[in-house]
FIDO-768653 format. One record per residue: residue in three letters; z, y, x of N, C-alpha, C, O in turn. Coordinates in steps of 0.001 Angstrom, whole numbers, padded with zeros to 6 digits, always signed. Layout:
ALAZYXZYXZYXZYX
...
% end
This chain:
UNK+013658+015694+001071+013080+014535+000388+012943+013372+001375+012452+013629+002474
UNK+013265+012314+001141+013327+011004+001412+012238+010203+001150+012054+009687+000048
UNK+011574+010081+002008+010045+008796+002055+010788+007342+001794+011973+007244+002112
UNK+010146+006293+001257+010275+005226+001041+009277+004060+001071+009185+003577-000058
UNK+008588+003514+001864+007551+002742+001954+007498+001076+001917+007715+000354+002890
UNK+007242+000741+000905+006992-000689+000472+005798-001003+001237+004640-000597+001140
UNK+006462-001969+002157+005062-002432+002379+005015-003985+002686+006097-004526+002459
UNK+004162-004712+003084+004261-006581+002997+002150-006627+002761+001278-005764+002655
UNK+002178-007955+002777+000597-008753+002338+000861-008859+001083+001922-009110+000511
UNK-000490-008590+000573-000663-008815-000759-000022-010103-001504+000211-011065-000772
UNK+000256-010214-002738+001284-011437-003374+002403-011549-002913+003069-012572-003069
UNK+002904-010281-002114+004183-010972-001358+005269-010830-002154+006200-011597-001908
UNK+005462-009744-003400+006224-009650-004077+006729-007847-004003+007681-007305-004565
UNK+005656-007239-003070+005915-005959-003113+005645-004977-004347+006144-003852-004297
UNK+004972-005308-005315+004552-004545-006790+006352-004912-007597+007035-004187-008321
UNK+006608-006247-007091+007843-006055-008387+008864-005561-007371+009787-005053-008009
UNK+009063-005502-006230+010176-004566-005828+009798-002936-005604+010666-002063-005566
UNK+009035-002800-005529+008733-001240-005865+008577-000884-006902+007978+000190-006843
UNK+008868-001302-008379+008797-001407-009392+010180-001096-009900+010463-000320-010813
UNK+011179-001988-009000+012369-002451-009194+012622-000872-008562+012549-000079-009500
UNK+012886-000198-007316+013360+001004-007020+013021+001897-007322+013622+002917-006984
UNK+011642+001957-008281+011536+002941-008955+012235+003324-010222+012180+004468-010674
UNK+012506+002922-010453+013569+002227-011652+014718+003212-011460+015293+003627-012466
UNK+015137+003659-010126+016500+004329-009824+016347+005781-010536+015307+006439-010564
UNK+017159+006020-010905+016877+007502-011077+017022+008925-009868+017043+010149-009998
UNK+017083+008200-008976+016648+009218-007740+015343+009011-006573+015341+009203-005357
UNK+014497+008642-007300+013322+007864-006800+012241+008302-007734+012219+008061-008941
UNK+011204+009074-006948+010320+009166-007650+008667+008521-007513+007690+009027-006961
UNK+008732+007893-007865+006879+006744-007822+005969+006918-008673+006103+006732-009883
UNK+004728+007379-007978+003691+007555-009187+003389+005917-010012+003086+004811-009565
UNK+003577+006297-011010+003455+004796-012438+002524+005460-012822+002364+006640-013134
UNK+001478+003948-012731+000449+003685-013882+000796+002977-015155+001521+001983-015114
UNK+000206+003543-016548+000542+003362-017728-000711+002539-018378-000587+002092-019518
UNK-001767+002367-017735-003154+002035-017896-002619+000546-019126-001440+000265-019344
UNK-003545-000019-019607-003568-001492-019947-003726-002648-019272-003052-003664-019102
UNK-004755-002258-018938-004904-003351-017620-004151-003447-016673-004177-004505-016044
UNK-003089-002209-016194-002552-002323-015213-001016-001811-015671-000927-000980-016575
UNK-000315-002118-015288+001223-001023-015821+001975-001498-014399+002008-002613-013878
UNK+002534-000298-013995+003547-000327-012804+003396+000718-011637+003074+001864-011950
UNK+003631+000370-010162+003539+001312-008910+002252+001529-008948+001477+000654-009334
UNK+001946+002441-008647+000403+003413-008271+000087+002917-006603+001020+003241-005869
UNK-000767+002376-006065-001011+002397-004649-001741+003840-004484-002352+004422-005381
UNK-001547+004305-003125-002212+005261-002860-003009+005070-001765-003566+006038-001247
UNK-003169+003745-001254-004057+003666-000346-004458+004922+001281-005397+005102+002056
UNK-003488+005318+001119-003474+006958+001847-004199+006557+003229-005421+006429+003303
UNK-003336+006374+004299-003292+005671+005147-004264+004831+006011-004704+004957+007154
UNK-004437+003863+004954-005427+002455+005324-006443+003004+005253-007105+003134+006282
UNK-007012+003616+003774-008519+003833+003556-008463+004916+003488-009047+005331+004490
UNK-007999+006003+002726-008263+007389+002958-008587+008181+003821-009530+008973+003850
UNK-007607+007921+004713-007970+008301+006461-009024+008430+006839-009647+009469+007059
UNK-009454+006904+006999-010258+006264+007696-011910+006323+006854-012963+005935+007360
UNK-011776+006795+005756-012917+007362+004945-013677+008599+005276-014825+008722+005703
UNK-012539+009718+004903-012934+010884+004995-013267+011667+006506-013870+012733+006633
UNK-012683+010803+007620-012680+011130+008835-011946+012779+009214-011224+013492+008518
UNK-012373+012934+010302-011257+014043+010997-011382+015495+010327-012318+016287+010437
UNK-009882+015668+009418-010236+016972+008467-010186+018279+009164-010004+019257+008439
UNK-010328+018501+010586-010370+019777+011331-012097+019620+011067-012699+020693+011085
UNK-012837+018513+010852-014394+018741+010478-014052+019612+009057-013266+019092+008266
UNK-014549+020728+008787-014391+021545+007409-015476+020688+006512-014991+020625+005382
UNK-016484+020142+006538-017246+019343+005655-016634+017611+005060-016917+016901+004095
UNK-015614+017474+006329-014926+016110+005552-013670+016884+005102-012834+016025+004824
UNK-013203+017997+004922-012197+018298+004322-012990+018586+003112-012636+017867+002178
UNK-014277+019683+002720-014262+019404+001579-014416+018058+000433-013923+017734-000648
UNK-015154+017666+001152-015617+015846+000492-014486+015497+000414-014457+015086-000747
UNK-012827+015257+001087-012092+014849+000849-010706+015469-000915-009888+015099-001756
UNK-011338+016387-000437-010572+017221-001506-011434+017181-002405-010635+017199-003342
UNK-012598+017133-002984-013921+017282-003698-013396+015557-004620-013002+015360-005769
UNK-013553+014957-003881-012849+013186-004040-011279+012878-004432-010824+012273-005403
UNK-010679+013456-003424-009555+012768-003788-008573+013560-005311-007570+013114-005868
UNK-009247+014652-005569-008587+015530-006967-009025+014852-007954-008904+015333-009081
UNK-009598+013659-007787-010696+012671-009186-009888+011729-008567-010858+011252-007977
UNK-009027+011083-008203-008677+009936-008069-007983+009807-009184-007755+010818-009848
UNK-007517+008549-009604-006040+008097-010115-004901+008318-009913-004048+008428-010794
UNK-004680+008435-008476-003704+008685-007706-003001+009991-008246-001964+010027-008907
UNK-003857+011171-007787-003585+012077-007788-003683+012463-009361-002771+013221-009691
UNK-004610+012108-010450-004053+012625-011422-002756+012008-012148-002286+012482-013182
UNK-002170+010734-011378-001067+010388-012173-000295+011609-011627+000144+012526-012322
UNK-000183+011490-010217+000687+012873-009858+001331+014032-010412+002473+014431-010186
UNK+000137+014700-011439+000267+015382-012763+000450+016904-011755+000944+017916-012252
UNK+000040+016862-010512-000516+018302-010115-001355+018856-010114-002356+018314-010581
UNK-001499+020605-009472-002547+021089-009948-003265+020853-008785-002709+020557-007727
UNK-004663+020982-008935-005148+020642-007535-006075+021940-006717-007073+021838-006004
UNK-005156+023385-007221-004867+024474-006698-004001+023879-005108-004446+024194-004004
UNK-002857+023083-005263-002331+023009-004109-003163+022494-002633-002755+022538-001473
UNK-004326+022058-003117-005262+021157-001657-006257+022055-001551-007049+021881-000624
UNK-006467+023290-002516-007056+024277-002026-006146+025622-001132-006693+026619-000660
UNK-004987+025381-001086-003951+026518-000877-004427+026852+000730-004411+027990+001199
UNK-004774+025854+001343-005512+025715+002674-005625+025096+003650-004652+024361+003816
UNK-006737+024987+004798-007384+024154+005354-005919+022898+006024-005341+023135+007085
UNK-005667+021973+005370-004589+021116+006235-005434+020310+006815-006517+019837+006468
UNK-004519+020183+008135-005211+019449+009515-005158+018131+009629-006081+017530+010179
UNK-004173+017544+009174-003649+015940+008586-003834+015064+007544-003799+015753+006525
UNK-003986+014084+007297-003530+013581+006491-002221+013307+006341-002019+013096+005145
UNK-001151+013200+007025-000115+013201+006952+001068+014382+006199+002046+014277+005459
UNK+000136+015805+007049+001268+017014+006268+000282+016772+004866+001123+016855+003971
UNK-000927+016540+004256-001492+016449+002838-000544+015696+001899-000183+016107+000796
UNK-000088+014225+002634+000672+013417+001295+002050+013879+001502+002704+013122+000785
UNK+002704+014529+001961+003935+015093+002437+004070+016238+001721+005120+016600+001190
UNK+002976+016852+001692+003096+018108+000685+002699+017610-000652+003543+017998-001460
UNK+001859+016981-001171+002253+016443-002426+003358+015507-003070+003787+015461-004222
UNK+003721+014662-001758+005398+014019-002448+006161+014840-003384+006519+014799-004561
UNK+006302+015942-001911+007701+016573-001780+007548+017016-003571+008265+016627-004494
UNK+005917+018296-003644+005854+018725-004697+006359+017763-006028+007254+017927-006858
UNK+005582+016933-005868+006052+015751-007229+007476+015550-007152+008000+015720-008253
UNK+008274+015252-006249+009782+015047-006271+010345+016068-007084+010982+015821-008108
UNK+010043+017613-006496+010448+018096-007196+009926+019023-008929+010256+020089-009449
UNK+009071+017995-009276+008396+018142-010330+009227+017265-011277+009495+017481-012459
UNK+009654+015996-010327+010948+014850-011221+011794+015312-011123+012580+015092-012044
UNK+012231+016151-010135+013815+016196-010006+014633+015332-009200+015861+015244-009228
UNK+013675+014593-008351+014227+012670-007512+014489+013968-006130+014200+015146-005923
UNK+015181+012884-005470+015719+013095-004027+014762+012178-002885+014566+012367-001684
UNK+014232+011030-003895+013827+010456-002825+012568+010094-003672+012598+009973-004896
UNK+010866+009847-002482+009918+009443-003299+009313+007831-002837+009773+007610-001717
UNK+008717+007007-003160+008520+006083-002819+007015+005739-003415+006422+005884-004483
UNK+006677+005063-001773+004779+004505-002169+004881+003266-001321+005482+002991-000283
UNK+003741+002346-002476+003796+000999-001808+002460+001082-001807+001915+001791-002654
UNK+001535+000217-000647+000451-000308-000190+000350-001013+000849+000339-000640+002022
UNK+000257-002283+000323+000215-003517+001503-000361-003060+002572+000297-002997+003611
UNK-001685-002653+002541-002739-002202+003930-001462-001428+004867-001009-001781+005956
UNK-001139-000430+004141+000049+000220+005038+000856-000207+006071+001241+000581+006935
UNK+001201-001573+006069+001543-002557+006858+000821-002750+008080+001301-003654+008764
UNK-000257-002142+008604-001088-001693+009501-001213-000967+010152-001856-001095+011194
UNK-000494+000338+009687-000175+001293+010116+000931+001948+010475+000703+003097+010854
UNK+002052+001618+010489+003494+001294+010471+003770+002738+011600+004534+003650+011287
UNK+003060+002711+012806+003245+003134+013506+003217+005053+013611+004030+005920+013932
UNK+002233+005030+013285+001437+006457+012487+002284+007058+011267+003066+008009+011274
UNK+002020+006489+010557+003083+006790+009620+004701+007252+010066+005122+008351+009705
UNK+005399+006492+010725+006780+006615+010913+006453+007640+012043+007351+008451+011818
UNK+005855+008083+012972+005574+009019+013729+005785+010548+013143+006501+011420+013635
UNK+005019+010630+012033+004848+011830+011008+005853+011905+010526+006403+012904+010990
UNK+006849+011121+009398+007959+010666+008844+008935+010245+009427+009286+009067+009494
UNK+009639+011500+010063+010510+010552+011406+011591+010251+010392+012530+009714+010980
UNK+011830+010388+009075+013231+010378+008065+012940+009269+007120+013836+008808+006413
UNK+011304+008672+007067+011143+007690+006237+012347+006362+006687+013218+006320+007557
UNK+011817+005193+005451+012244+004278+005329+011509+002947+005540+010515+003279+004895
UNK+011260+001859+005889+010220+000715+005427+011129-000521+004866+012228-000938+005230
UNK+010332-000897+003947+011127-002094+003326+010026-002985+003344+009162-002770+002494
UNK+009830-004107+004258+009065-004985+004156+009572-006250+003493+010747-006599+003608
UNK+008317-007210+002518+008506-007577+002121+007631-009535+002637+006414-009497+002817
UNK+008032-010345+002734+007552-011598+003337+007645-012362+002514+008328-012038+001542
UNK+006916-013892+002536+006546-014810+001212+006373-015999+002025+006105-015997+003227
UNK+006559-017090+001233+006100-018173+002110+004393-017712+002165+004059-016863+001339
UNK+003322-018245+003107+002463-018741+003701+001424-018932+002612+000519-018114+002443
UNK+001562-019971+001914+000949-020900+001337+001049-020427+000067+000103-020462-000720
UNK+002304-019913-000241+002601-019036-001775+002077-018118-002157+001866-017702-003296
UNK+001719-017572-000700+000808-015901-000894-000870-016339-001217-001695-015767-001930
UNK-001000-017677-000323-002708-017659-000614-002682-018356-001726-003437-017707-002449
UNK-002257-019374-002419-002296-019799-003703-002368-018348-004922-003267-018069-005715
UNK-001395-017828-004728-001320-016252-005688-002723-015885-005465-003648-016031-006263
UNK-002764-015451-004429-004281-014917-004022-005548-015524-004248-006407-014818-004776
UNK-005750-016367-004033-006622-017563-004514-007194-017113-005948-008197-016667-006504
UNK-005758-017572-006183-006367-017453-008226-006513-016352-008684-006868-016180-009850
UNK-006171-015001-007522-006497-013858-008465-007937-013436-008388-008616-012928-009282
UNK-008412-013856-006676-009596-013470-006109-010473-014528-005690-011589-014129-005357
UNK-010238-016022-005598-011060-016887-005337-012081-017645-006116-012771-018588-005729
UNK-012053-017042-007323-012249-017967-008168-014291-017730-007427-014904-016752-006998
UNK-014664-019208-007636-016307-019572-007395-016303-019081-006152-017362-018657-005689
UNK-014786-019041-005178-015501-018956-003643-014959-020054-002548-013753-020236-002381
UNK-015811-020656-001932-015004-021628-000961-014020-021496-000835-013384-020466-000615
UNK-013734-022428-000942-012114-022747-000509-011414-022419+000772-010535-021608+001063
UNK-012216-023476+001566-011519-023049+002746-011736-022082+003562-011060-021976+004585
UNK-012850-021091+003210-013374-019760+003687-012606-019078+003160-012338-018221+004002
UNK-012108-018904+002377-011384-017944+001718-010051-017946+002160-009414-016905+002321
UNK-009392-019598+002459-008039-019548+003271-008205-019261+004640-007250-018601+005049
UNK-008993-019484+005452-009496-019241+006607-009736-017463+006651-009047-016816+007440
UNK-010499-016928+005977-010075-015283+006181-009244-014996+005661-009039-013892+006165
UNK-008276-015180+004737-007096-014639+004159-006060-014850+004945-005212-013964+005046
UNK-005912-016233+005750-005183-016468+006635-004738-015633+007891-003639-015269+008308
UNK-006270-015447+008409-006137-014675+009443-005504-013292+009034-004494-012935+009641
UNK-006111-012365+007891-005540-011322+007507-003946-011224+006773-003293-010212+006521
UNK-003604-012662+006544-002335-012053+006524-001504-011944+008194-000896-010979+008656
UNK-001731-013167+008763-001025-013288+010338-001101-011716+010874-000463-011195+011789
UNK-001939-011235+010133-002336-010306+011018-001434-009229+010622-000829-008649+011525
UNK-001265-008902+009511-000073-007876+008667+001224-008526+008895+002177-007751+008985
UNK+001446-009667+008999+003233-009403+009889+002582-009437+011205+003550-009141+011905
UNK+001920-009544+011755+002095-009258+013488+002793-007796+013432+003943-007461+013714
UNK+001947-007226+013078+002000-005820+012309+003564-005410+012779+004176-004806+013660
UNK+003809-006374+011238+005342-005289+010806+006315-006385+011638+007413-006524+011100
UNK+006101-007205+012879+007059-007864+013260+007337-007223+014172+008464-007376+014642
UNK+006513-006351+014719+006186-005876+016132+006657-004825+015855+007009-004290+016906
UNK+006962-003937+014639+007286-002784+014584+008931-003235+014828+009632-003168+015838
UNK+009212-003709+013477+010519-004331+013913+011249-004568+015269+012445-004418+015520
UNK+010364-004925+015978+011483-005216+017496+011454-003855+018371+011904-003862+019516
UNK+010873-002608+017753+010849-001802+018172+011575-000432+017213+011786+000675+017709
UNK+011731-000619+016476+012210+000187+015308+013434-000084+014419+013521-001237+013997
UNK+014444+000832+014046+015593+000495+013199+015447+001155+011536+016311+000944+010685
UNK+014206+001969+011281+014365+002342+009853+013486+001670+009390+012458+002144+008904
UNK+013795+000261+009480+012659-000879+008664+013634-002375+008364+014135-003215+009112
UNK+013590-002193+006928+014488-003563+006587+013542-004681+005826+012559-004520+005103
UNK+014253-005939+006288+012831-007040+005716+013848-007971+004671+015008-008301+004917
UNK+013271-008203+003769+013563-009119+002777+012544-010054+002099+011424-009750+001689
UNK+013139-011218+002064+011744-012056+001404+011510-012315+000238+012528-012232-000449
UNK+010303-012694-000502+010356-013150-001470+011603-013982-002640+012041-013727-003762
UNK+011743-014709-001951+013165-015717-002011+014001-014819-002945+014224-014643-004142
UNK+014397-014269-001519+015359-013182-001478+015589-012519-002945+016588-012827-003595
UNK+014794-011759-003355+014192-011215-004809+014662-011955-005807+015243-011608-006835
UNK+014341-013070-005390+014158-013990-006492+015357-014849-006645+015562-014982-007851
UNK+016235-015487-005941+016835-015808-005985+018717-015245-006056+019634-015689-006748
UNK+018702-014249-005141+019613-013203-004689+019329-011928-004937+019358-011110-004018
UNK+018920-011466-006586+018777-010438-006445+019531-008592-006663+019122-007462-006394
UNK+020467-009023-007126+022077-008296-007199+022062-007891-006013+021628-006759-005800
UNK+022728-009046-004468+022677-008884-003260+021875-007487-002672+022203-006318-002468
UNK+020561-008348-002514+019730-007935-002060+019470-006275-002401+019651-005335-001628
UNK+019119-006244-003431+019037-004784-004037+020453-003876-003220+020474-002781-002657
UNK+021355-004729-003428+022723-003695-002831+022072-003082-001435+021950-001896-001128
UNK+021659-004359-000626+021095-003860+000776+020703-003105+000781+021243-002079+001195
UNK+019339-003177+000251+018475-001896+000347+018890-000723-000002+018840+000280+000709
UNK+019214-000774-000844+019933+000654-001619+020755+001471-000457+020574+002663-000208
UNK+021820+000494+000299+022607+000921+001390+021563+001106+002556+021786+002173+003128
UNK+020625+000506+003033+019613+001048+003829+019013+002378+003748+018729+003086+004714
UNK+018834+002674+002441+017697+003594+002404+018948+005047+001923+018456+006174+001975
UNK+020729+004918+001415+021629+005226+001370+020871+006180+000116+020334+007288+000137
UNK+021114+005168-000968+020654+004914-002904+021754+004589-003224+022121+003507-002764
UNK+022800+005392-004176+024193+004311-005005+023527+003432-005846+022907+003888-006807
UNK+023561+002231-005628+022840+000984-006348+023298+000743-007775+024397+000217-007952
UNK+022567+001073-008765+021835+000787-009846+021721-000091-010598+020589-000574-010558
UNK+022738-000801-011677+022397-002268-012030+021091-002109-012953+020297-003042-013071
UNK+020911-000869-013605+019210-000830-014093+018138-000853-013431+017044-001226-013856
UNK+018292-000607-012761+017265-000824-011613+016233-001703-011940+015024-001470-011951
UNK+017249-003471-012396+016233-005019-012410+015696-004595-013699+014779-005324-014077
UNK+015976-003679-014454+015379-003779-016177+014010-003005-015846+013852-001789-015946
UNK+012815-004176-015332+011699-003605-015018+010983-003003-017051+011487-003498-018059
UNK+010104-002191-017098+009501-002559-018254+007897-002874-018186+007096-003017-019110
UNK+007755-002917-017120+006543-003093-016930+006417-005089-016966+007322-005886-016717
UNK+004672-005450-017445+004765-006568-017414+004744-007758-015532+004049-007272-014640
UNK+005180-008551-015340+005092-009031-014145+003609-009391-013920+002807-009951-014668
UNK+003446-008776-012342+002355-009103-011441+001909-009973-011078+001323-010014-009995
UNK+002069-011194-012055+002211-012782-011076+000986-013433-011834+000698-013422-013031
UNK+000117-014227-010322-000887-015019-010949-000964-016207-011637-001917-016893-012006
UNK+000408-016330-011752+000471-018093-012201+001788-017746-013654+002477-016730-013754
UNK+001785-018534-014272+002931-018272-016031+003687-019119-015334+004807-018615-015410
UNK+003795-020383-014514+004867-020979-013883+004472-021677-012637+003367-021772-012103
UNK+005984-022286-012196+005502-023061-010818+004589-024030-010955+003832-024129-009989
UNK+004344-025051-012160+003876-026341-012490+002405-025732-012185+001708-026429-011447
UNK+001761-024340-012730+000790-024499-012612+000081-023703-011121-001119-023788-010857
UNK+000943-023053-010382+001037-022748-008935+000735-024402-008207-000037-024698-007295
UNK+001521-025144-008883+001221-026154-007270+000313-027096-007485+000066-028027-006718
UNK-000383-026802-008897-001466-027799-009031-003233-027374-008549-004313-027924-008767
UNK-002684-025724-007572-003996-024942-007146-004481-025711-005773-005662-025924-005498
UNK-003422-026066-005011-004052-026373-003753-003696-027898-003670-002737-028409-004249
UNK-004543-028519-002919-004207-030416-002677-003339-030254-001472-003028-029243-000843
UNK-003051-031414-001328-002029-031848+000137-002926-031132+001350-002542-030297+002169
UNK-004668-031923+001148-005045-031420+002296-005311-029798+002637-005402-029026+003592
UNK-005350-029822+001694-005252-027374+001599-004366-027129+002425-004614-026620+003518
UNK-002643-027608+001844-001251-027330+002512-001606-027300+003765-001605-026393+004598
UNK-002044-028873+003820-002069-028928+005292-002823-028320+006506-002443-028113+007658
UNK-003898-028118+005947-004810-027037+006498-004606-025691+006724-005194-025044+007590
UNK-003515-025125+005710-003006-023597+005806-002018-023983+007122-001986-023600+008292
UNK-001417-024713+006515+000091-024972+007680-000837-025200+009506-000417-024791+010588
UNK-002034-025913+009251-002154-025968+011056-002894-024490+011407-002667-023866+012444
UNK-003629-024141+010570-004306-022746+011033-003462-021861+011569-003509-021249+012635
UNK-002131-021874+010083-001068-020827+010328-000578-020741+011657-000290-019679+012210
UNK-000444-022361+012388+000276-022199+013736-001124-021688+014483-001103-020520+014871
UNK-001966-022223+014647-003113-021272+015460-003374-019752+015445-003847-019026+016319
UNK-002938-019484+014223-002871-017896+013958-002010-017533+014637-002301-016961+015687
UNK-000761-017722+014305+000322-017236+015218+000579-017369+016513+001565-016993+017147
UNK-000362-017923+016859-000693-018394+018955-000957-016729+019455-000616-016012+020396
UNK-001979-016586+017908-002871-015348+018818-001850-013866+019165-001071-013434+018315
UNK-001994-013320+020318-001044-012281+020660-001439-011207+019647-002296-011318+018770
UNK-000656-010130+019920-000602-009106+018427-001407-008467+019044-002192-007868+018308
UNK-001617-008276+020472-002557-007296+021087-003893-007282+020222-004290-006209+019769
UNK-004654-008573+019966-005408-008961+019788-005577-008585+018247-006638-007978+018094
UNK-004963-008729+017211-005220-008202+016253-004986-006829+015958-005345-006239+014939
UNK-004293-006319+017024-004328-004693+016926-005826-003652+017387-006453-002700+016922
UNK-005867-004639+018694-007442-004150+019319-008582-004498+018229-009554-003745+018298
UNK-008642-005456+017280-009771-005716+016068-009580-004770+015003-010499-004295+014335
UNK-008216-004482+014851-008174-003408+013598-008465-002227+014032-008825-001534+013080
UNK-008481-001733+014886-008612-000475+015951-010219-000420+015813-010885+000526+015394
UNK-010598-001470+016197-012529-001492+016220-012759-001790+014808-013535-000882+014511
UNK-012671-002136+014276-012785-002493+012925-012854-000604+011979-013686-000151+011192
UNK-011376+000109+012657-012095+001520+012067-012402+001899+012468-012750+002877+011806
UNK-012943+002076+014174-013865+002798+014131-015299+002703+014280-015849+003698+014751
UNK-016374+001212+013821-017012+000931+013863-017534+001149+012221-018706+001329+011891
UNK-016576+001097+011465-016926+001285+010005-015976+002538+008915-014801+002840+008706
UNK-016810+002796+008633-016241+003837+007394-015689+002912+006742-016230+001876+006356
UNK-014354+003314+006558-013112+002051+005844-013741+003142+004043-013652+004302+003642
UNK-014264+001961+003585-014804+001769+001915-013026+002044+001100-012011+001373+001286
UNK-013193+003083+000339-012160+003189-000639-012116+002008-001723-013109+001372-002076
UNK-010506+001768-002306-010520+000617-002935-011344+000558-004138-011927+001616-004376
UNK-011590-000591-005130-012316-000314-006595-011571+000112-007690-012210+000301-008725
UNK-010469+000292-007707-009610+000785-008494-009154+002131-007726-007932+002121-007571
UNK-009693+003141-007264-009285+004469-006702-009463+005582-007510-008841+006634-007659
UNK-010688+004986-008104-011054+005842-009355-011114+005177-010689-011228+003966-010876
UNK-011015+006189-011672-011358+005895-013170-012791+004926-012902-013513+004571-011970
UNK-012681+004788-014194-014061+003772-014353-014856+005108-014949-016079+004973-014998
UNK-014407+006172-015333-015837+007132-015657-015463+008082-015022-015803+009081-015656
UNK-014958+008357-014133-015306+008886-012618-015277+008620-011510-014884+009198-010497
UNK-016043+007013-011878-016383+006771-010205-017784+007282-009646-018137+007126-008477
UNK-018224+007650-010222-019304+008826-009566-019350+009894-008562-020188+010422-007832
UNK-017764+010019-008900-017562+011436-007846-017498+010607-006514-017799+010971-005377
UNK-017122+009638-006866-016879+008767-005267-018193+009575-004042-018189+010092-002925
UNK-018937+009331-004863-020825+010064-003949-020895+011207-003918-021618+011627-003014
UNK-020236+012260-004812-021119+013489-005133-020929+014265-003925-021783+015145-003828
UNK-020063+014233-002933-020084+015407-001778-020542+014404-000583-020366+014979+000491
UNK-020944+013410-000452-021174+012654+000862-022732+013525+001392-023720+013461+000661
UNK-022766+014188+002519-023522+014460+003299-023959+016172+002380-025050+016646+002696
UNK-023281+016809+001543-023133+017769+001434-023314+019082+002009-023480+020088+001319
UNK-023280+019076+003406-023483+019795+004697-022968+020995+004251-023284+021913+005007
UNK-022084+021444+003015-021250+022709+003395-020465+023637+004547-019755+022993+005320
UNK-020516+024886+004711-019479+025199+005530-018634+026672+004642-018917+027296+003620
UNK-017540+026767+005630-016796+027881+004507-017388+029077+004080-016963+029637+003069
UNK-018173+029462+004629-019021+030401+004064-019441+030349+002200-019240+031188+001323
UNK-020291+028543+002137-020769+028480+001531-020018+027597+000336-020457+026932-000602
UNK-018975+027836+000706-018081+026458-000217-017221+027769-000965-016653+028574-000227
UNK-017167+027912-002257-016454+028762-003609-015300+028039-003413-015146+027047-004126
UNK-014329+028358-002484-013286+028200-002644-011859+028999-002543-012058+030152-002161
UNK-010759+028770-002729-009301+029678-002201-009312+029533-000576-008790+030492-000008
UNK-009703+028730+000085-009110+028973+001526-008905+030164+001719-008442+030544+002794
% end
């Protein structure tokens, strides 16, 4: 089985191209069918999961983790049993989503599986370590296109320029990321927004030949509805004034002054100073309860009714 990882900053256009390769019929992606939502499933694995449940050789964050993560979304789109995360004590998070891919792949019948989550873009390193056979397909946007998208999905009644001012920094900070992987790595291909959008026959061929997919002209016949915060451009460019532009555009170059060291050493302290909070969409809306029910639990195997 073949890993496939979408990853980019939020708005960048990574929901409709992972959308788009799921589409292949040798690709398998957990899809949400929800109303509110229709398309790629994030699994957040990585970014927050990890960094939640802490080190699963502790047997009390392995149960809380398994106790939690069999109530996610995630995992019940999966449509496994969750006999398999009791089968026994795994030491990783890494062999955990590896053994549920694979299972789901071959629950579809796909050759290859594919997960997108922007945060992932953070982790680039870790990941491809574990996955020495994965793939990355990063995805880039103009600047200004991404925080406008963003803006209107999440700004609404919040400063303005606070909101471009931390969004800013956090995107600079996700291509430092995946730029840096890039000059160090060959199973990572980048395509931009544009790209998608303009060239998208092309483009798709690439990837397909990257990730070595016979390319698919169904593929573009998404059925899901598009991810986009704006119905057209007219009403995209009437979000930010000249002086916004201009304000993204000088920060942007100040952002990009800063060395990558520097945003690697903050994300580094950043987890381990805080329990990285799971997303709000991880769970159902009537089981987000379980989110709490094993935190500080103080089980040990003795006392935990389980298969181990």
């Amino acid at each position: 089985m073949q890993p496939i990882f979408i990853i980019g900053t939020q708005r960048s256009g990574t929901s409709w191209l992972a959308n788009t390769i799921s589409n292949h019929s040798q690709v398998a992606a957990v899809i949400n069918h929800k109303e509110t939502y229709e398309g790629i499933h994030e699994s957040a694995f990585f970014s927050h999961v990890k960094y939640h449940f802490g080190d699963l050789n502790d047997f009390n964050n392995y149960v809380e983790f398994v106790e939690s993560f069999k109530n996610s979304d995630y995992f019940k789109l999966l449509g496994l049993d969750d006999s398999l995360l009791y089968s026994r004590h795994f030491q990783s998070y890494e062999e955990i989503f590896n053994m549920l891919m694979s299972n789901y792949c071959e629950k579809e019948k796909k050759d290859f599986w594919l997960e997108k989550t922007p945060a992932h873009s953070l982790h680039l390193q870790e990941i491809s370590s574990y996955f020495t056979n994965c793939k990355f397909i990063a995805v880039t946007r103009d600047t200004c296109d991404v925080l406008s998208s963003y803006y209107k999905l999440k700004g609404n009644g919040k400063n303005k320029f606070f909101f471009i001012l931390k969004e800013l920094f956090r995107i600079t900070g996700y291509y430092k990321h995946i730029n840096k992987f890039v000059k160090h790595k060959k199973n990572i291909y980048c395509i931009t927004y544009n790209d998608l959008l303009n060239k998208q026959d092309k483009t798709l061929k690439e990837i397909c030949d990257f990730v070595c997919l016979p390319y698919e002209v169904n593929m573009k016949n998404i059925k899901f509805k598009k991810n986009s915060s704006f119905k057209n451009n007219l009403e995209s460019n009437k979000l930010f004034t000249k002086f916004d532009i201009a304000t993204i555009y000088l920060l942007n170059k100040v952002f990009s002054a800063i060395p990558y060291v520097i945003f690697k050493k903050l994300n580094t302290l950043h987890m381990k100073l805080f329990r990285r909070k799971l997303p709000y969409w991880f769970f159902d809306k009537k089981r987000k309860e379980i989110q709490n029910i094993t935190k500080g639990i103080g089980l040990n195997k003795n006392e935990y009714n389980s298969n181990f």
